[in-house]
C-alpha positions in Angstrom: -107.9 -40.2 -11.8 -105.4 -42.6 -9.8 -102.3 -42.8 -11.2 -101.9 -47.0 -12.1 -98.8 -47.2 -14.0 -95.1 -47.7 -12.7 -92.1 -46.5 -14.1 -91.2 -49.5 -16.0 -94.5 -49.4 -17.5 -93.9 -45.9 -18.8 -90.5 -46.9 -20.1 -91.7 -50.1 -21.9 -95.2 -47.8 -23.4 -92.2 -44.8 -24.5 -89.7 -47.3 -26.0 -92.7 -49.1 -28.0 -94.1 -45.8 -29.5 -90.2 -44.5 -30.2 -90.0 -47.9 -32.3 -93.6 -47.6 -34.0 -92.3 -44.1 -34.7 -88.9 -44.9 -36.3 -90.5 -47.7 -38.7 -93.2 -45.7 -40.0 -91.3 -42.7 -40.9 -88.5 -44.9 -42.1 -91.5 -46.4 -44.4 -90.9 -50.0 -43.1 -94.4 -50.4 -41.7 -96.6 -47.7 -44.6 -99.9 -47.2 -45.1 -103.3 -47.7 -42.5 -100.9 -50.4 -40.7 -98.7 -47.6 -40.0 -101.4 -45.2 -39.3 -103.3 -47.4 -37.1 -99.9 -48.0 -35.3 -99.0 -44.5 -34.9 -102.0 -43.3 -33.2 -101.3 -46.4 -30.9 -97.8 -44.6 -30.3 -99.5 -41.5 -29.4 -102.4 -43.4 -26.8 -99.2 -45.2 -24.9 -96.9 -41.9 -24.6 -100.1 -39.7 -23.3 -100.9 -42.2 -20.6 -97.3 -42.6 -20.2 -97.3 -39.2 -19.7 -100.5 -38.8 -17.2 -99.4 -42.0 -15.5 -102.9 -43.4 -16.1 -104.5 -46.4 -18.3 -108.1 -46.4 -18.5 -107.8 -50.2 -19.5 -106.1 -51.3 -16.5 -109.3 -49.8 -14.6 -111.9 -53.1 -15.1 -108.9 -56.0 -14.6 -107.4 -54.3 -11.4 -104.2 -53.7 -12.7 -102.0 -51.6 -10.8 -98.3 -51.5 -11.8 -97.4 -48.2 -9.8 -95.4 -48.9 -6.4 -98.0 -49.9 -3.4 -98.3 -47.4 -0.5 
């Protein structure tokens, strides 16, 4: 597994997740919505965290610095 994300990218996934996180436990977006959205959070900070998306993989999308 190739890391293919760049630190922007991780910022952008962590910030996004932080938000879904705030308005579901603040009860602005409930129910599956916020469900749905939550486990979304958690898919961007783990390949935040592991510096790999498997969806970038088909497309050719690499946002990590070129060597």
């Amino acid at each position: 597994m190739k890391s293919n994300m760049g630190t922007t990218d991780k910022i952008i996934r962590i910030a996004i997740a932080a938000l879904i996180a705030v308005l579901y436990f603040t009860k602005v977006i409930p129910g599956t919505v916020g469900i749905i959205l939550l486990v979304l959070a958690a898919v961007f900070v783990l390949t935040s965290l592991i510096s790999f998306c498997p969806l970038y993989l088909p497309f050719g999308i690499n946002t990590g610095k070129k060597k």
